[in-house]
N, C-alpha and C positions, 0 to 999 in steps of 0.2 A: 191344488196347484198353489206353489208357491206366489204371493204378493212380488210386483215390482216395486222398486225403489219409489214411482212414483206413486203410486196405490198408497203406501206406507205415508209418504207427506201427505197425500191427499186424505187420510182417517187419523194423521195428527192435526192438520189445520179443522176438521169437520168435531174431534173429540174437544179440540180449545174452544171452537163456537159453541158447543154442548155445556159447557162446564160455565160461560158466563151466560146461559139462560137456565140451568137447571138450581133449584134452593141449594144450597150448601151441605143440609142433613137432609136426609129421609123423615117419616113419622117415627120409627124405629131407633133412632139417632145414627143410623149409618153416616158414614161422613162421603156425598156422592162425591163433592171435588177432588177429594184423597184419589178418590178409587180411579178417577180417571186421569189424574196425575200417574198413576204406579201405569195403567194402559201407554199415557203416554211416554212413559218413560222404559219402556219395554219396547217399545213401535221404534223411539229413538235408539237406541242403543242395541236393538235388533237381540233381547236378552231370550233367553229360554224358560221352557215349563221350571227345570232345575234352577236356574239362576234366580225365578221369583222365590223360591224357598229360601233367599238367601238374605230377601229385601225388607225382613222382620215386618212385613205389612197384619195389618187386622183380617179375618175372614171374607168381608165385604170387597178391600181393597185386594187381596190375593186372587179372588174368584176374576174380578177384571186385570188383572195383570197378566192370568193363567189364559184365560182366552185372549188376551190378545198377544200371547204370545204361541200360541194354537192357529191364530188366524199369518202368524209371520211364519211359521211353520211350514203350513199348510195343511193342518191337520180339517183344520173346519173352515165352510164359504163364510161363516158368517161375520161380518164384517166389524171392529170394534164399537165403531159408532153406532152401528147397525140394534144391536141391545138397548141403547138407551132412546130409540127412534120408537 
């Protein structure tokens, strides 16, 4: 089932609280605040699987863009903040 409008604010305010307690890279150098910029900017602007191909992101940062634009879909329950909990 499709996300409401509110649902959507409410996992962009819950991914901006995640992003100023989580380190900024991973062990790996993943860049974690990228990644959950690209989610939030997908949540905002309500984009598509296709549309993230279009947002030149890194592998790390696509993977969360792609689900969270899977979860505005309603392809999958699982929530965006929901992965990094």
């Amino acid at each position: 089932m499709k996300p409401t409008a509110e649902q959507i604010a409410e996992q962009i305010t819950a991914l901006r609280e995640l992003r100023g307690r989580l380190q900024s890279h991973t062990l790996f150098g993943d860049d974690n605040h990228a990644a959950i910029d690209a989610a939030v900017l997908v949540l905002e602007q309500r984009l598509t699987e296709d549309d993230c191909d279009c947002l030149g992101l890194d592998v790390y940062e696509s993977i969360c863009a792609v689900q969270a634009a899977q979860w505005v879909a309603g392809v999958t329950d699982e929530t965006p903040a929901g992965g990094w909990m």
